[in-house]
N, C-alpha and C positions, 0 to 999 in steps of 0.2 A: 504494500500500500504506500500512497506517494503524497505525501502531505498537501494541500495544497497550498500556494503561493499567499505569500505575506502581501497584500496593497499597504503602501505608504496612508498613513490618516493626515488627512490634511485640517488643519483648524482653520474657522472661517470666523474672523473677529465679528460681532454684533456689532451693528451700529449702533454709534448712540442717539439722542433723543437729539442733539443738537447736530450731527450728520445731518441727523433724516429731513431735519429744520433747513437745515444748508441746501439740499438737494433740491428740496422744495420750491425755495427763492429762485435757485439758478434758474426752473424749470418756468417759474411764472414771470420772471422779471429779466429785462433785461441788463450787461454787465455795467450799466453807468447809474441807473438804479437801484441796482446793487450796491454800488462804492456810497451812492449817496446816504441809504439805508444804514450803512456799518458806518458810513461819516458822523449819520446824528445818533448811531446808540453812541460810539465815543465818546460824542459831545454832552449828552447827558449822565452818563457817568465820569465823566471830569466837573462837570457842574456839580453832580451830588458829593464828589470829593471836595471839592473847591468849600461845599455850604457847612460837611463836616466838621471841615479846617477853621470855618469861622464861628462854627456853635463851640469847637475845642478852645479858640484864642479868647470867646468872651468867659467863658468858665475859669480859665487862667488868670483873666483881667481882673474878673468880680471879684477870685481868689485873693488877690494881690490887693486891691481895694478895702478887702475885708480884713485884713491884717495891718492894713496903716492907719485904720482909722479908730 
């Protein structure tokens, strides 16, 4: 008796949620709507960084306020 032949297993990665999201855009939008798209999520998460930075420097401020007076 002749064993039969080993096939290689091949792994096939899952996409993820945000693939399948990518895939999606390319599919409906074209590539300067696209850049525009990823232009304004940047820009709103530099914004909500930016509003962070400023809720952080007045907590610092009041801080400093609050000890000299």
């Amino acid at each position: 008796m002749q064993a039969a032949p080993v096939r290689p297993v091949r792994a096939t990665a899952i996409p993820s949620v945000t693939d399948a999201l990518r895939a999606m855009e390319s599919l409906l939008l074209g590539g300067g709507q696209r850049t525009a798209r990823r232009n304004a999520w940047t820009a709103v998460l530099e914004d909500r960084r930016r509003a962070k930075d400023r809720v952080e420097a007045q907590h610092v401020l009041e801080a400093v306020a609050d000890r000299t007076s």
